[in-house]
N, C-alpha and C positions, 0 to 999 in steps of 0.2 A: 341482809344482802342489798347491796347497791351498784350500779353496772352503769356505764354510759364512753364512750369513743375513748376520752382522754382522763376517764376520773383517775384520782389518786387512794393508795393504803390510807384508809381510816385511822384516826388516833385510838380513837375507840374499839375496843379488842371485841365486839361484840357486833362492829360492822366487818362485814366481808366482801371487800370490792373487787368486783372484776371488769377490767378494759375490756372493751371491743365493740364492735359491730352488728347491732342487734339483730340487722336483716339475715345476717350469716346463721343456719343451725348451728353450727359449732361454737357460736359465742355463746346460744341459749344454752346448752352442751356442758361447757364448761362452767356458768354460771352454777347449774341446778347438781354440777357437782363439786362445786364448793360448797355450798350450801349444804350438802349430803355429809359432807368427809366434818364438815366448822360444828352442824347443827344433829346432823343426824337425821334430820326429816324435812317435809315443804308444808309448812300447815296453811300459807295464804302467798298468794301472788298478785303483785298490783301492778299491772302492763301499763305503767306511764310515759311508755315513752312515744314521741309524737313528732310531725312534723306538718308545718303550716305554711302553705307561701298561696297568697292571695293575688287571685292573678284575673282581669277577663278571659273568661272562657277558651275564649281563641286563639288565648298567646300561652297556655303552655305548651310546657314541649316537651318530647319524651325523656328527657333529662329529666325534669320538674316531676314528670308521670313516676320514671322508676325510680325516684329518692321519694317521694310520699308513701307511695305500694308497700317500698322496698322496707320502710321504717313500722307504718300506721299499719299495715296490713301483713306483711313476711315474720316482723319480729313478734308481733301478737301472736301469728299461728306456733314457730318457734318455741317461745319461749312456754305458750298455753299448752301443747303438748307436752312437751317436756317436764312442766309441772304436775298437770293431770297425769301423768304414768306414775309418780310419784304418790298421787292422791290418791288416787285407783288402790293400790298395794296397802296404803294407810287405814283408807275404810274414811276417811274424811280430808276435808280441803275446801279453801274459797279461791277463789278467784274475781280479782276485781280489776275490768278494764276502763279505762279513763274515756269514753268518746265526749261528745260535745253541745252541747245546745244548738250551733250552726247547722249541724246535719237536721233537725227540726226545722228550725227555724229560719229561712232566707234572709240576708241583710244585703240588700243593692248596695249599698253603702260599702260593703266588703267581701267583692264576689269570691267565692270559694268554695267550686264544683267537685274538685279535688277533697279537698277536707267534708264536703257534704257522703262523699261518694265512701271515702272508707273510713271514717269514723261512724255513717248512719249503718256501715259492713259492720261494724265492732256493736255496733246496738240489736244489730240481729242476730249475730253470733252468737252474742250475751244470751240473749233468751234460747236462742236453739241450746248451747251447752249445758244451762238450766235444767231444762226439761232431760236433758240425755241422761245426765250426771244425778240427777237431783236421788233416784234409788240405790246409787251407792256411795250416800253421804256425801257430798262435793256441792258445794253451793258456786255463783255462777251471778256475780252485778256487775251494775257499771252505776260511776259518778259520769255523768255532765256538765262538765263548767262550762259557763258564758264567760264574759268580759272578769278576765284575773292577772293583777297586776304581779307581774313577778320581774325577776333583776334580769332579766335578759332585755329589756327593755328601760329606757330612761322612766323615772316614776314621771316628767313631766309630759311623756308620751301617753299618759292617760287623762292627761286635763279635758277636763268636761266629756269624757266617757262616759261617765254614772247618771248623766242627763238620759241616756238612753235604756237606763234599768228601772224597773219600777221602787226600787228599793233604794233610788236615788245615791248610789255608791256602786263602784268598781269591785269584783271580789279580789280576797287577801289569798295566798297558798293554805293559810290557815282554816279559811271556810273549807276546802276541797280536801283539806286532812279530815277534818271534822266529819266530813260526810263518808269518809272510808272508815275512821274507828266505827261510825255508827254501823255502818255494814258490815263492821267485822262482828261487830256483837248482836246483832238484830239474827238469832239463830234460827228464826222461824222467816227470811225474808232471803227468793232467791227470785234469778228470773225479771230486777228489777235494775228501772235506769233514772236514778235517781238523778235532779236536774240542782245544781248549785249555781245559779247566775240569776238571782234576786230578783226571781220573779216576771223574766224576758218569755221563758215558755208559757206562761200562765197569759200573757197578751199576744198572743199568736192566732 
């Protein structure tokens, strides 16, 4: 399953894509019943979807306020419920929410109270649904990426980024995959927020 505003039908008969708007119920709604009617079941859920705008403190605005909430905090609850009833019924399920190294980690450099405020919500969550979940089989992480280069951005909008990670490089989408197969298979590991940005938390 894959979902996002404008995606397109997959080639791939084994993707099932649904348009919409994740802050809406109704998009998580119809997602997790395609997903039911394609697959038949929900065995893991990865809430990636995100929104970032870097701003001083002061200047945003309640536009900026309810498009972050509405995305990082609405469509997490959405779409986490709507899975977990699913998982509940199953007798098992993961769940894995994407937050971020910045909610740790302050960088003057790129204020972002907003992104602190409900991505560090998603890292608490992570651990409270853990502990809820964890006695009827449903596991419950989170990846944090730091500094991750991806095509929404020009690749030479990260020159000389990686000066500022200990691992002397920008991460790839492919570290933050990496870090979700491991969580899909780590059967004994719940409860955790596991950090993929090269070593940025480790110097905090």
């Amino acid at each position: 399953m894959a979902s996002a505003r404008t995606i397109k039908p997959a080639d791939d008969r084994d993707i099932v894509t649904v348009a919409g708007d994740i802050s809406q119920p109704a998009t998580a709604d119809r997602i997790i019943g395609a997903a039911l009617e394609r697959f038949g079941r929900v065995d893991t859920l990865v809430n990636n979807a995100g929104l970032f705008i870097s701003k001083p403190f002061t200047d945003y605005t309640a536009d900026d306020y309810a498009k972050i909430t509405g995305v990082n905090l609405a469509g997490f609850l959405w779409m986490t419920q709507a899975a977990i009833n699913e998982m509940v019924r199953q007798g098992h399920g993961h769940v894995v929410n994407i937050s971020a190294t910045i909610a740790d980690r302050a960088d003057s450099g790129s204020p972002s109270a907003l992104a602190a405020l409900t991505k560090g919500g998603l890292a608490a969550a992570t651990r409270s649904l853990a502990i809820e979940y964890a006695s009827r089989g449903i596991r419950v992480n989170a990846v944090a990426p730091g500094i991750i280069q991806t095509p929404l951005y020009p690749a030479a909008s990260y020159a000389g980024l990686g000066d500022q990670v200990p691992l002397g490089r920008v991460g790839q989408v492919s570290d933050v995959v990496d870090a979700i197969l491991f969580l899909e298979s780590a059967s004994y590991i719940t409860g955790e927020i596991l950090h993929v940005d090269g070593g940025q938390i480790a110097g905090h």
